[in-house]
Biopython code that builds the backbone (N, CA, C, O; Angstrom):
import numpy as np
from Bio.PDB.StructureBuilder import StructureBuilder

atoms = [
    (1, "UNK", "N", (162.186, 77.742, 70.065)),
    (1, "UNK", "CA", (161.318, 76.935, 69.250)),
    (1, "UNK", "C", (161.398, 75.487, 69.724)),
    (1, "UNK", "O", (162.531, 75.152, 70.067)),
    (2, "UNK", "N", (160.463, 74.564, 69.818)),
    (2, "UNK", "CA", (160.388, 73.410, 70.093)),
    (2, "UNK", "C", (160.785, 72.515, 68.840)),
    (2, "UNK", "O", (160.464, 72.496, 67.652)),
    (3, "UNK", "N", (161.906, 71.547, 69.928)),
    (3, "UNK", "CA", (162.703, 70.666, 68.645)),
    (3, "UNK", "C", (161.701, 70.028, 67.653)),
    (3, "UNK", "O", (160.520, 69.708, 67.783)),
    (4, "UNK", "N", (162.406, 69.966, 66.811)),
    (4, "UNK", "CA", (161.239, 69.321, 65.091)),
    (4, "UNK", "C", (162.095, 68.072, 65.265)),
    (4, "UNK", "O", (163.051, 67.971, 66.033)),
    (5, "UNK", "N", (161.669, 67.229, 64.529)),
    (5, "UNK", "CA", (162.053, 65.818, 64.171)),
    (5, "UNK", "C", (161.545, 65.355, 63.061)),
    (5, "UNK", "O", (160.343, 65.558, 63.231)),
    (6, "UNK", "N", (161.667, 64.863, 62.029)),
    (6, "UNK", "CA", (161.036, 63.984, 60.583)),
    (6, "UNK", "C", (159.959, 63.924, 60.639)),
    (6, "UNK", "O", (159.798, 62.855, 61.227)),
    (7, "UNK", "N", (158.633, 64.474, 60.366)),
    (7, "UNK", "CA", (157.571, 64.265, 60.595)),
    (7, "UNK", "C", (156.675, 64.198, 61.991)),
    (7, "UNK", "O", (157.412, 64.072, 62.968)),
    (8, "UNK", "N", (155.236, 64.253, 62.329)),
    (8, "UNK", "CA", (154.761, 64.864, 63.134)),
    (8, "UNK", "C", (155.702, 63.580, 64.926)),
    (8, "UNK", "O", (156.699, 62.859, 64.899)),
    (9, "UNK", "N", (155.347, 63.696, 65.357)),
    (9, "UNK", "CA", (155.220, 63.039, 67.041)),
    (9, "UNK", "C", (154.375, 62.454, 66.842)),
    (9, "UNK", "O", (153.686, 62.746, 65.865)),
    (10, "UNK", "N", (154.004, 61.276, 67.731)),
    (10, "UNK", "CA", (152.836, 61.224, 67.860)),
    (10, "UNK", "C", (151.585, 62.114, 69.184)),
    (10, "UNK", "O", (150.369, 61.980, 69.320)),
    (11, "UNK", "N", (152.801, 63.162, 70.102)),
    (11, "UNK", "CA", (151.759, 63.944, 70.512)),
    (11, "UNK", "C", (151.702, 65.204, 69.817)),
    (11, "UNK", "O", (151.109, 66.002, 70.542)),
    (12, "UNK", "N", (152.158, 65.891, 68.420)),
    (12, "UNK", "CA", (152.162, 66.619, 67.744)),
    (12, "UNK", "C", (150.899, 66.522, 66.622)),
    (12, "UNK", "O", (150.395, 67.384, 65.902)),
    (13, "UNK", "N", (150.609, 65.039, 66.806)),
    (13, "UNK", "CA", (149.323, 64.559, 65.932)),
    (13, "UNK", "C", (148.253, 64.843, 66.241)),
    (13, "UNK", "O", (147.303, 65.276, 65.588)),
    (14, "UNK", "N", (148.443, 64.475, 67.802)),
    (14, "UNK", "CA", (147.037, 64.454, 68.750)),
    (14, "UNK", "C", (146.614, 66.351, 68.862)),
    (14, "UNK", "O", (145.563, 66.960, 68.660)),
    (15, "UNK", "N", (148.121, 66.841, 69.311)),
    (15, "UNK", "CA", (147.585, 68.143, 69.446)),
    (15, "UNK", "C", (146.881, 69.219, 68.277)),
    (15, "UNK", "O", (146.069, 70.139, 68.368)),
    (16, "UNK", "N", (147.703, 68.542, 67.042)),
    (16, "UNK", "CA", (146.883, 69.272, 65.706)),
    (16, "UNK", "C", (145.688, 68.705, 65.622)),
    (16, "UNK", "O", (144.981, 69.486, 64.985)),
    (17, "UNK", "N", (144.984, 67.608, 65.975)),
    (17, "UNK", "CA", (143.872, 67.225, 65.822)),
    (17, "UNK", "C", (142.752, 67.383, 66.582)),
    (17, "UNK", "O", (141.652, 67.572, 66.064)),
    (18, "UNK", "N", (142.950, 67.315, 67.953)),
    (18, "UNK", "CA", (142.379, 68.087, 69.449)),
    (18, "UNK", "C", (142.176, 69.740, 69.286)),
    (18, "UNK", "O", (141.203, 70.460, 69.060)),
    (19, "UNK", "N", (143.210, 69.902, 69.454)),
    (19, "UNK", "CA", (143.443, 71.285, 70.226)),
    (19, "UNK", "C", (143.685, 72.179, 69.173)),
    (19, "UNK", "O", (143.035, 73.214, 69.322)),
    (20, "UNK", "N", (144.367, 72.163, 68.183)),
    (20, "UNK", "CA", (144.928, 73.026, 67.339)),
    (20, "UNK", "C", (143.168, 73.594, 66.567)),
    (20, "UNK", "O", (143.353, 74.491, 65.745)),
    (21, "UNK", "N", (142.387, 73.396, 66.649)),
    (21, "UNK", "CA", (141.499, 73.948, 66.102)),
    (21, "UNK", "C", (140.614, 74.860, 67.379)),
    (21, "UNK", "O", (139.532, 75.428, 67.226)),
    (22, "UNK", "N", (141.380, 74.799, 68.549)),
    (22, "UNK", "CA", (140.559, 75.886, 69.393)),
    (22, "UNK", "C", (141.298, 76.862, 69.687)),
    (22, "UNK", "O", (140.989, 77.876, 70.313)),
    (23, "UNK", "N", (142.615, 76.478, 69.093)),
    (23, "UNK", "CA", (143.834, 77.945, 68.876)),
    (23, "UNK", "C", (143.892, 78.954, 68.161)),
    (23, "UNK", "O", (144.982, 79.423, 67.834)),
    (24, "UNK", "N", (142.747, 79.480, 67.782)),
    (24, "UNK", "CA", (141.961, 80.871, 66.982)),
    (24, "UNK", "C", (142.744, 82.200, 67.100)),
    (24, "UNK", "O", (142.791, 83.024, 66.187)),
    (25, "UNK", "N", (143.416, 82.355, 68.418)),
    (25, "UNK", "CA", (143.701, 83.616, 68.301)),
    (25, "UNK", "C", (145.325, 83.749, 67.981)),
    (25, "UNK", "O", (146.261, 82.984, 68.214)),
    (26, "UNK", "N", (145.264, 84.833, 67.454)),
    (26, "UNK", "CA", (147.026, 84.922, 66.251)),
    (26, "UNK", "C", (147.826, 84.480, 67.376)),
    (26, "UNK", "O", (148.607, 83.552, 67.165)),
    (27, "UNK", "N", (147.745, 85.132, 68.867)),
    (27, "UNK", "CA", (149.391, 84.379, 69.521)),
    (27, "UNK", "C", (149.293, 83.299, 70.100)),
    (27, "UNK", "O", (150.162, 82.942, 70.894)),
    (28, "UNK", "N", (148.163, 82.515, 69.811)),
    (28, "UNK", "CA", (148.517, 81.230, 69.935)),
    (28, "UNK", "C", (149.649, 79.997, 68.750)),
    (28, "UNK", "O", (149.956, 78.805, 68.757)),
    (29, "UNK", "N", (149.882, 81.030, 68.010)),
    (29, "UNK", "CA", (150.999, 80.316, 66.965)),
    (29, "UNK", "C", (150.704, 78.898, 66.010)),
    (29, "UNK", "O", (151.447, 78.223, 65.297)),
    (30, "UNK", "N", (149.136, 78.789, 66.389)),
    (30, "UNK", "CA", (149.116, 77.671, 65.737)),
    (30, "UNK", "C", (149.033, 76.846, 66.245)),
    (30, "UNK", "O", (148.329, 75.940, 65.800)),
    (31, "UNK", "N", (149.734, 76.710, 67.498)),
    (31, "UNK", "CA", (150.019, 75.304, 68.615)),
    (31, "UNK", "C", (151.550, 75.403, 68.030)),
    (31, "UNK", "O", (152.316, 75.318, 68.990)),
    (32, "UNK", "N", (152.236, 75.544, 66.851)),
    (32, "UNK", "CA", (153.429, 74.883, 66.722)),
    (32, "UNK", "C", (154.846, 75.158, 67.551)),
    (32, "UNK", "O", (155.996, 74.927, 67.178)),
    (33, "UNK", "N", (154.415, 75.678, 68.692)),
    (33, "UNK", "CA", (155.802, 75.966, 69.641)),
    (33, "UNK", "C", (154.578, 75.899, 71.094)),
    (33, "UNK", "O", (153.352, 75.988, 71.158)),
    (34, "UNK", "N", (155.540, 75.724, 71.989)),
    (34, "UNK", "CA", (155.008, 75.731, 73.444)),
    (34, "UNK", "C", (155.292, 77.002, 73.739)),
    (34, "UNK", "O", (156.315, 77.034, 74.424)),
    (35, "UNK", "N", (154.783, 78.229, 73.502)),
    (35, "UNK", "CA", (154.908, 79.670, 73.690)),
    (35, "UNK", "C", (153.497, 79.854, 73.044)),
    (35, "UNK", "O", (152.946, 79.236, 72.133)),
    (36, "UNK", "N", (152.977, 81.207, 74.032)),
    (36, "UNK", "CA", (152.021, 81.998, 73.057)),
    (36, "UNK", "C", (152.352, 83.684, 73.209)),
    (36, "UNK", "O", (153.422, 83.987, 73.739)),
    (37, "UNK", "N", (151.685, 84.475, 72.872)),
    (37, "UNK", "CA", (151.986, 85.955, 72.713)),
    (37, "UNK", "C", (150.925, 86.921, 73.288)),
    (37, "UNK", "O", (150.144, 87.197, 72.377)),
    (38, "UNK", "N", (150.664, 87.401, 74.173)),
    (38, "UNK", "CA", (149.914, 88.630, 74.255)),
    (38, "UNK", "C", (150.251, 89.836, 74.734)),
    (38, "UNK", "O", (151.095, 90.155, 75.571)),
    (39, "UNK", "N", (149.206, 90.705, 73.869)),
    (39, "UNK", "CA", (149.108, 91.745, 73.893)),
    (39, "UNK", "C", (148.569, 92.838, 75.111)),
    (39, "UNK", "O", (147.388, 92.998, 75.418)),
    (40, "UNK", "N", (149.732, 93.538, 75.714)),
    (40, "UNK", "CA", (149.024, 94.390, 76.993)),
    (40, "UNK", "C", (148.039, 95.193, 76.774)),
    (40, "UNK", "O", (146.910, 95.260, 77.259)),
    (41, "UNK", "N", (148.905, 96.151, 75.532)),
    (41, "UNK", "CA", (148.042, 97.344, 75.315)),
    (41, "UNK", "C", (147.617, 98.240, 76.316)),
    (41, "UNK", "O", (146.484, 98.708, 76.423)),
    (42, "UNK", "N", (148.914, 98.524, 77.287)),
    (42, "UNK", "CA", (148.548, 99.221, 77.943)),
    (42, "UNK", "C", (147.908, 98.619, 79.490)),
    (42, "UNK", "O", (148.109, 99.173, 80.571)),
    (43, "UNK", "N", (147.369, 97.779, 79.352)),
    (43, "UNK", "CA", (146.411, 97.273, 79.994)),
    (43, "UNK", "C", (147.230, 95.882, 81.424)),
    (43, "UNK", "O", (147.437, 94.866, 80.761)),
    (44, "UNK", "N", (147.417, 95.767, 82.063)),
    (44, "UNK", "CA", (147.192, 94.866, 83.306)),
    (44, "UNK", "C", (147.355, 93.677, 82.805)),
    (44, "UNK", "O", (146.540, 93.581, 81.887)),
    (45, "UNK", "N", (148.308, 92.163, 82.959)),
    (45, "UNK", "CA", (147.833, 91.579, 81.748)),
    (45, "UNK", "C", (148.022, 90.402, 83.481)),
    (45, "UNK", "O", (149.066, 90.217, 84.107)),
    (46, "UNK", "N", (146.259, 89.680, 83.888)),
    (46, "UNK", "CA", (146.814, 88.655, 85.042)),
    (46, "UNK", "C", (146.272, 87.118, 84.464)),
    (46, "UNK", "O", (145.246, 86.768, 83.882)),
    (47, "UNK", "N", (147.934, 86.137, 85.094)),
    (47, "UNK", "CA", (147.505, 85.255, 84.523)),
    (47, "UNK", "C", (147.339, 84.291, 85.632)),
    (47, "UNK", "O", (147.536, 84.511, 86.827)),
    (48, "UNK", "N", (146.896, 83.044, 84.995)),
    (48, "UNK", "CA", (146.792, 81.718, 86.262)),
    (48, "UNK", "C", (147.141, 80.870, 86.035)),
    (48, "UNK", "O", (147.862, 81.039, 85.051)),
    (49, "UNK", "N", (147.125, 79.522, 86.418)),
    (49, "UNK", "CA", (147.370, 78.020, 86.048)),
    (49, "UNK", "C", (147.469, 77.382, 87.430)),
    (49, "UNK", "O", (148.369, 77.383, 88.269)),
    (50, "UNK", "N", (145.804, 76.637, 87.382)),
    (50, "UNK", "CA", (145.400, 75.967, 88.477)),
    (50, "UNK", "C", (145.415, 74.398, 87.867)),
    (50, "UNK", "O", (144.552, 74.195, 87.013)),
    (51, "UNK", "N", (146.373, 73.159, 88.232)),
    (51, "UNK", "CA", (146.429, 72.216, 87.602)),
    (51, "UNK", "C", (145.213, 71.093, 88.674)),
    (51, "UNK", "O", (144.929, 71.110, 89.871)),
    (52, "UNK", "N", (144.764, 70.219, 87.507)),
    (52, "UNK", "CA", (143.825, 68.926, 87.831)),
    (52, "UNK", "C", (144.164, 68.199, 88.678)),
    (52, "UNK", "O", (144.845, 69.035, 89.273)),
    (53, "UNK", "N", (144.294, 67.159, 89.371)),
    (53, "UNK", "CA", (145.057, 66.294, 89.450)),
    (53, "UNK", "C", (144.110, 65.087, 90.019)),
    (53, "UNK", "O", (143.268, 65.081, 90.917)),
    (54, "UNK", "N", (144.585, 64.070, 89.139)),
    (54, "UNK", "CA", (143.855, 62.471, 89.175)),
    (54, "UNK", "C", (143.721, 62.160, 90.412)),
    (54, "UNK", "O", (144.889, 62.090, 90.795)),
    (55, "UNK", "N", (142.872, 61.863, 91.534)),
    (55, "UNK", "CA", (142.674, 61.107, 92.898)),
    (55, "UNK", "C", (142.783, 62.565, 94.146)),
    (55, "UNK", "O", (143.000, 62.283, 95.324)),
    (56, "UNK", "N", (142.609, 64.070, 93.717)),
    (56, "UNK", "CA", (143.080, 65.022, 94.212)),
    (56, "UNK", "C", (142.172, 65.887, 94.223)),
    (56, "UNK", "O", (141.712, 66.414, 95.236)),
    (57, "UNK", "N", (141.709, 66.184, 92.613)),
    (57, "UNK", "CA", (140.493, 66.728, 92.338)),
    (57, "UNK", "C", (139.651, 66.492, 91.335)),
    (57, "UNK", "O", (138.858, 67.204, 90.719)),
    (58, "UNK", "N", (140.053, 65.022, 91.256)),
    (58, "UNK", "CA", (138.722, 64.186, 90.055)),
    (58, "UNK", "C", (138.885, 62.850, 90.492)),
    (58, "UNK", "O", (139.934, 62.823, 91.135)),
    (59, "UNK", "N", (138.372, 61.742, 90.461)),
    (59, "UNK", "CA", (138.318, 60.818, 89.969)),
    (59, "UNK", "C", (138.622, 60.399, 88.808)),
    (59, "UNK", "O", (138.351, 61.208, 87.921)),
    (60, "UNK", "N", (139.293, 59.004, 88.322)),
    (60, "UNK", "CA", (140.109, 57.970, 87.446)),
    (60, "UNK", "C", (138.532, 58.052, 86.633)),
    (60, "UNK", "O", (138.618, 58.287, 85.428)),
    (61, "UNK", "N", (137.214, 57.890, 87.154)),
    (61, "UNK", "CA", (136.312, 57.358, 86.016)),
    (61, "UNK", "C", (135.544, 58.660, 85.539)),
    (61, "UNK", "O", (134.570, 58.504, 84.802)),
    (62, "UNK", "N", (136.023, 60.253, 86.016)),
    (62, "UNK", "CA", (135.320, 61.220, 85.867)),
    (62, "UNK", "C", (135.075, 61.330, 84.354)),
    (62, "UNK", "O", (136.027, 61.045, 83.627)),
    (63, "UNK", "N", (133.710, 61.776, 83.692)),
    (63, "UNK", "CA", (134.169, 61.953, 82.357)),
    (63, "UNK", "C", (135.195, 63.090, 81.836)),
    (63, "UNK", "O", (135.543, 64.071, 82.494)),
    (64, "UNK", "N", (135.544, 62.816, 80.734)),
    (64, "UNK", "CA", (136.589, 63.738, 80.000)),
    (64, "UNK", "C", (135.733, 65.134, 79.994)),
    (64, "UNK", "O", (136.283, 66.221, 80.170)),
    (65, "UNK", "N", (134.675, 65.023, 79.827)),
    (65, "UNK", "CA", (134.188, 66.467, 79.422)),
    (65, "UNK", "C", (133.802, 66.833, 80.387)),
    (65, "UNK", "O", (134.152, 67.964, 80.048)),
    (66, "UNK", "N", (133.254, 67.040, 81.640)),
    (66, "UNK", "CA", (133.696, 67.388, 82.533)),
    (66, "UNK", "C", (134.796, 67.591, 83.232)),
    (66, "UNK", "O", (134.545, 68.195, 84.275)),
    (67, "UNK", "N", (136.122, 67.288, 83.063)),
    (67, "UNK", "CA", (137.308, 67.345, 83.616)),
    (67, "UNK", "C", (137.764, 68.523, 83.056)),
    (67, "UNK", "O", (138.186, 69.492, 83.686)),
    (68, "UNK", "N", (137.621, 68.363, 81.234)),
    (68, "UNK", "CA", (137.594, 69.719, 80.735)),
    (68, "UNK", "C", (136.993, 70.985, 81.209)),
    (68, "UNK", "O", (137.704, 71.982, 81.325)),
    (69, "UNK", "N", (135.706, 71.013, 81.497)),
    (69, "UNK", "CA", (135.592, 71.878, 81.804)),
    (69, "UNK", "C", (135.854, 72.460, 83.563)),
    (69, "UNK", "O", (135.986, 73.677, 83.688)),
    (70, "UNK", "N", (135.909, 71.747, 84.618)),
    (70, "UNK", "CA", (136.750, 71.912, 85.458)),
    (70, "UNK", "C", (137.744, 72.403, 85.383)),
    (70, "UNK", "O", (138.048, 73.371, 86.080)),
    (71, "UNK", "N", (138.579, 71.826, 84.447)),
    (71, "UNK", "CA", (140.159, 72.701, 84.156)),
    (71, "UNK", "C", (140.197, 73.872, 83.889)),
    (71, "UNK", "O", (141.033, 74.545, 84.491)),
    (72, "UNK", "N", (139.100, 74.691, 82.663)),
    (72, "UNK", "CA", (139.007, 75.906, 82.445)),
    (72, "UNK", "C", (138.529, 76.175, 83.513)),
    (72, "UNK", "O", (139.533, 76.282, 84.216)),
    (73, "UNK", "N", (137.452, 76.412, 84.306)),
    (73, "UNK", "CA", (136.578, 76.701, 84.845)),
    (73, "UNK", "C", (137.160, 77.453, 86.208)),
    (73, "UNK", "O", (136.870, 78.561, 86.658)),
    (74, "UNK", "N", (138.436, 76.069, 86.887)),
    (74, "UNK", "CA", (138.981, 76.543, 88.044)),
    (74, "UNK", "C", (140.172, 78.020, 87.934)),
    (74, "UNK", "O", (140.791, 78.810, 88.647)),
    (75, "UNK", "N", (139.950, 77.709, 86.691)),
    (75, "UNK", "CA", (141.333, 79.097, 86.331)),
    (75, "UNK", "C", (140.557, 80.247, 85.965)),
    (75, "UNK", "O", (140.847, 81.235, 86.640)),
    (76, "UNK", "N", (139.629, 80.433, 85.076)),
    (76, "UNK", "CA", (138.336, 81.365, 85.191)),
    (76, "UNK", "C", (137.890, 81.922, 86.222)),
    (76, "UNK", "O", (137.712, 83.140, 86.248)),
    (77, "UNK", "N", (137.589, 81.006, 87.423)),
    (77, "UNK", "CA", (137.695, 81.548, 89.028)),
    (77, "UNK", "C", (138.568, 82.294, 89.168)),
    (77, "UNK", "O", (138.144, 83.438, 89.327)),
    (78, "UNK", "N", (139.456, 82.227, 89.185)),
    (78, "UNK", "CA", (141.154, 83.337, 89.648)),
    (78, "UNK", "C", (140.867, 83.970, 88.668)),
    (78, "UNK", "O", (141.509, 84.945, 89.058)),
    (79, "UNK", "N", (140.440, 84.328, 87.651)),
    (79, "UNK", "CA", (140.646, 85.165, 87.090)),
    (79, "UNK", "C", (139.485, 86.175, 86.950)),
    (79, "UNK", "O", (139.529, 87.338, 86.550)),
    (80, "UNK", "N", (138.700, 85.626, 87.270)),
    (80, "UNK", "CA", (137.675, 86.401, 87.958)),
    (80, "UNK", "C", (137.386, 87.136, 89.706)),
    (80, "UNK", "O", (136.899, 88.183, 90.132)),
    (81, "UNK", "N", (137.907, 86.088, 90.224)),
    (81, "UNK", "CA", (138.799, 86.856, 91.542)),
    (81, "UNK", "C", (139.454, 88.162, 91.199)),
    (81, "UNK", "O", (138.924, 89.130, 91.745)),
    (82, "UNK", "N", (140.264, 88.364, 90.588)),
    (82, "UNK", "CA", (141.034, 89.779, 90.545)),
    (82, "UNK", "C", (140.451, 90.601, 89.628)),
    (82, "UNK", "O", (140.947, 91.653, 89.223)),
    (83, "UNK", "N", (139.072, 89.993, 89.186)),
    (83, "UNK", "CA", (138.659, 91.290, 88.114)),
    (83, "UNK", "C", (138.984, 91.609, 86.996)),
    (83, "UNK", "O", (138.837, 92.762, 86.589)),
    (84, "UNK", "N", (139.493, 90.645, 86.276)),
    (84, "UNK", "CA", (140.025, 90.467, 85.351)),
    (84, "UNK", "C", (138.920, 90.022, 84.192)),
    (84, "UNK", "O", (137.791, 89.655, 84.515)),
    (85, "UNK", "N", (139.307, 90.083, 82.978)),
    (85, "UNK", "CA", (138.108, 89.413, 81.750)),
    (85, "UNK", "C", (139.114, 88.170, 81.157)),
    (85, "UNK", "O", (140.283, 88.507, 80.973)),
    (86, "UNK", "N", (138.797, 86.939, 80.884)),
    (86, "UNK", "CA", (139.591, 86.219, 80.204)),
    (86, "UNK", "C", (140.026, 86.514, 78.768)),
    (86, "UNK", "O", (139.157, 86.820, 77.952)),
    (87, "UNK", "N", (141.458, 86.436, 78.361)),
    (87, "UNK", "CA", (141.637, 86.705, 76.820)),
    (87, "UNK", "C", (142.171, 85.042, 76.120)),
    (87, "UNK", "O", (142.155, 84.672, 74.947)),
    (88, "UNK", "N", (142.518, 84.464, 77.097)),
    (88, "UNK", "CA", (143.186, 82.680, 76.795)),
    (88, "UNK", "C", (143.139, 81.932, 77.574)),
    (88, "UNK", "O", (142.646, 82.177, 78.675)),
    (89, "UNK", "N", (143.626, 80.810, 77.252)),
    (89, "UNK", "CA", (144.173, 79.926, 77.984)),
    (89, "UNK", "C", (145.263, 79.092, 78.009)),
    (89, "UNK", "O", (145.671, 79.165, 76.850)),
    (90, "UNK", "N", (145.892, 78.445, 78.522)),
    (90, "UNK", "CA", (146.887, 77.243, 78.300)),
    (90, "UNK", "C", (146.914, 76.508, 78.440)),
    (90, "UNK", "O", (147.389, 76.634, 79.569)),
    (91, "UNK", "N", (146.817, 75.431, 78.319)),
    (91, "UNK", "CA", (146.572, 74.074, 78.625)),
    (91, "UNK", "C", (147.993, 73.237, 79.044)),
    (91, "UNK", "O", (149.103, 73.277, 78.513)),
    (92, "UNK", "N", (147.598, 72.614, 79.984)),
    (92, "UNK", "CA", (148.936, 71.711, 79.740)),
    (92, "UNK", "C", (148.543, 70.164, 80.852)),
    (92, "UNK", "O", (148.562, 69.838, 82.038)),
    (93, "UNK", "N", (148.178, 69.539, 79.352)),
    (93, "UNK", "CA", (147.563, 67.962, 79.561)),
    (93, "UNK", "C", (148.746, 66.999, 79.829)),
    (93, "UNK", "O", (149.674, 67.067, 79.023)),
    (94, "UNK", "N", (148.874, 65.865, 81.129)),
    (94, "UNK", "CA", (149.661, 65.321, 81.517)),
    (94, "UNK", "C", (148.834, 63.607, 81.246)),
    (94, "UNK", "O", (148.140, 63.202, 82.178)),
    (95, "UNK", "N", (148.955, 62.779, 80.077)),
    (95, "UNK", "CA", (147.772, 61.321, 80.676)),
    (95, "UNK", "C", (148.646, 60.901, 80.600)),
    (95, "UNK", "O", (149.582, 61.424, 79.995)),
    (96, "UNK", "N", (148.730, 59.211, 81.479)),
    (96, "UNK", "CA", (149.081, 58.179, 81.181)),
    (96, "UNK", "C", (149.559, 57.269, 80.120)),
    (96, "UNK", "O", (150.574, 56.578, 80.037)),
    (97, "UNK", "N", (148.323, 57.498, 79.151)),
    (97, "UNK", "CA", (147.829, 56.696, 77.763)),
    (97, "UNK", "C", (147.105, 57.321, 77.118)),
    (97, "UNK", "O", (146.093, 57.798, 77.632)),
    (98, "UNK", "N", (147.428, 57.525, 75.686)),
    (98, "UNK", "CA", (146.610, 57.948, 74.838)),
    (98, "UNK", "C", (145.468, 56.876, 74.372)),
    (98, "UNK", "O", (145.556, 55.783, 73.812)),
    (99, "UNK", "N", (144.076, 57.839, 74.956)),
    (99, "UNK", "CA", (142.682, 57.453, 74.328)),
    (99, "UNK", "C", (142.399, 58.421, 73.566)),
    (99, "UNK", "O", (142.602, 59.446, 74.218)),
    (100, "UNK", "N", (141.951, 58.734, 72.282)),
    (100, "UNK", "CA", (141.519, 58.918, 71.483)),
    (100, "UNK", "C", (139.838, 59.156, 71.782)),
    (100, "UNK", "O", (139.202, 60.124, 71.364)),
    (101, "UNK", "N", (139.320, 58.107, 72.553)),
    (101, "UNK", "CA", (137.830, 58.404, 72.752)),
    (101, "UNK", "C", (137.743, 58.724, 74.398)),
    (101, "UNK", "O", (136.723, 58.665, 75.086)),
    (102, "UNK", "N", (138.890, 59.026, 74.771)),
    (102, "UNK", "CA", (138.489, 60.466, 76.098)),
    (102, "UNK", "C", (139.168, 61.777, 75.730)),
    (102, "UNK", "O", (139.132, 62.744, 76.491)),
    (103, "UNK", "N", (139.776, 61.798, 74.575)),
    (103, "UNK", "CA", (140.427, 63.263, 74.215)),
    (103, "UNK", "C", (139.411, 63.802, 73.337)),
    (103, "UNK", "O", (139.018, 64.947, 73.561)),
    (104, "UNK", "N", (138.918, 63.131, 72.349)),
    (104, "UNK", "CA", (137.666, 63.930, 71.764)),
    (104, "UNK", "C", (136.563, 64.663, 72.608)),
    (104, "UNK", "O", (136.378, 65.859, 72.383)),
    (105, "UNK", "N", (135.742, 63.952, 73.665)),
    (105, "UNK", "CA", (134.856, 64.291, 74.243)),
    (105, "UNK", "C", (135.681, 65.687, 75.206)),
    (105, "UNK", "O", (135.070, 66.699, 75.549)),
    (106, "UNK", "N", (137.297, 65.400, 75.531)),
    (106, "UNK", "CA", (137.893, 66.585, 76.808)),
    (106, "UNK", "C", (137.869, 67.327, 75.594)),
    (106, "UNK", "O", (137.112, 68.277, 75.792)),
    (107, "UNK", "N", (138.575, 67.388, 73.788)),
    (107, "UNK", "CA", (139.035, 68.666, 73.583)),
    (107, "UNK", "C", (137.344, 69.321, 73.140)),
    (107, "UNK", "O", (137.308, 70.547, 73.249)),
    (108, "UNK", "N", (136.203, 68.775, 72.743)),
    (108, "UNK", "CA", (135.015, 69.253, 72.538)),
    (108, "UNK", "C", (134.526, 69.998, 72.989)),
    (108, "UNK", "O", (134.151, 71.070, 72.514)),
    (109, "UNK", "N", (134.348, 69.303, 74.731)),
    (109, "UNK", "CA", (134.212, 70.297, 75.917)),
    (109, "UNK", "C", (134.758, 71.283, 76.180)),
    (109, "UNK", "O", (134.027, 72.222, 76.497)),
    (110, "UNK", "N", (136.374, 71.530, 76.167)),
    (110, "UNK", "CA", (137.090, 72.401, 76.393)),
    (110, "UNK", "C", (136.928, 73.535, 75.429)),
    (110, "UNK", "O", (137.056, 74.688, 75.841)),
    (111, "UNK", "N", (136.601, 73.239, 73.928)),
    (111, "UNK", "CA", (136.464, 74.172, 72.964)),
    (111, "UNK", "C", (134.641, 74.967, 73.552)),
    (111, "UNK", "O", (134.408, 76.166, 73.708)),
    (112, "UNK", "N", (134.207, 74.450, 73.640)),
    (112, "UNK", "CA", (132.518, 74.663, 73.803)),
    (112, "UNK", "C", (132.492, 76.087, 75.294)),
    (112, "UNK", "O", (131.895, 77.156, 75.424)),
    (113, "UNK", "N", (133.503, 75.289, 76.167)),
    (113, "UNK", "CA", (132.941, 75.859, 77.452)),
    (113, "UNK", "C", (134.408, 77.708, 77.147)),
    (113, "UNK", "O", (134.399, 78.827, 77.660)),
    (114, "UNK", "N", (135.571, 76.896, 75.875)),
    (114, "UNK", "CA", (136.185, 78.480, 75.864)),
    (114, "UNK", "C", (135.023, 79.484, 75.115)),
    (114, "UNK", "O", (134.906, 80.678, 75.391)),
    (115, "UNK", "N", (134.260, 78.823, 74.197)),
    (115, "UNK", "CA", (133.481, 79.808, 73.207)),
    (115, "UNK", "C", (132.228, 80.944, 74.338)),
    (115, "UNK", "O", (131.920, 82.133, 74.421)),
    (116, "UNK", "N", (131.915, 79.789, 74.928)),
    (116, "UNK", "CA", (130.809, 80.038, 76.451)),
    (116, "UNK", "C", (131.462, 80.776, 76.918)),
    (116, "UNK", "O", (130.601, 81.611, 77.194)),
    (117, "UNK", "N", (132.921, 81.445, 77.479)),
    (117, "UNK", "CA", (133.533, 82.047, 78.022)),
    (117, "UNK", "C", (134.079, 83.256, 77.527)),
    (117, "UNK", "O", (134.267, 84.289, 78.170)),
    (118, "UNK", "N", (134.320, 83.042, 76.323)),
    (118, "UNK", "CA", (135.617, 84.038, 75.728)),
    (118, "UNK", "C", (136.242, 83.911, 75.968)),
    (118, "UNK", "O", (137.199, 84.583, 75.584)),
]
sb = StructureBuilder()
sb.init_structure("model")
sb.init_model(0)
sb.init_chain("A")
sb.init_seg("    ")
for serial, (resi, resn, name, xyz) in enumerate(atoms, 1):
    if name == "N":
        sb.init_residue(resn, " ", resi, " ")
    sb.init_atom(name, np.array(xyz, "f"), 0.0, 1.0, " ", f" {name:<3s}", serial, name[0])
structure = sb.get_structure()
């Protein structure tokens, strides 16, 4: 379980407010631990994690919502490479500085283009 402390973080804030509302499915936990859960069922279970990176494969002035969807998008590729159907994702956001008005427009996008996806 991820350490608790007296009240939220301040990136425990951001993530219940961003992200925690595109965490729909039961083993995503809510967001409240850095773990999620799935189910094989039998089934093949392939995963990915193709990371962004600032001056590498975006630009400093790219918008947020596009970056978002790049991020899903490039891992959707691999996972469509092997024939696979998407059941999640994971995210794992690295900024500088918290903006508030480039995390709205990334977690918007990111929610929009998972619904577009499944």
């Amino acid at each position: 379980m991820a350490e608790r402390h007296d009240g939220p973080s301040g990136e425990d804030s951001l993530i219940a407010r961003y992200f925690k509302p595109l965490a729909t499915d039961p083993g995503a936990f809510g967001l409240d631990d850095d773990a999620a859960a799935l189910r094989a069922a039998g089934e093949d279970i392939v995963v990915t994690t193709d990371a962004i990176v600032e001056g590498v494969h975006f630009l400093p002035e790219d918008p947020p919502d596009t970056l978002a969807r790049k991020a899903l998008r490039v891992n959707l590729s691999d996972i469509a490479a092997k024939g696979a159907v998407p059941a999640g994702f994971v995210l794992t956001l690295a900024v500088r500085k918290v903006d508030e008005a480039w995390l709205k427009p990334f977690a918007r996008a990111l929610g929009e283009d998972a619904a577009d996806f499944g």
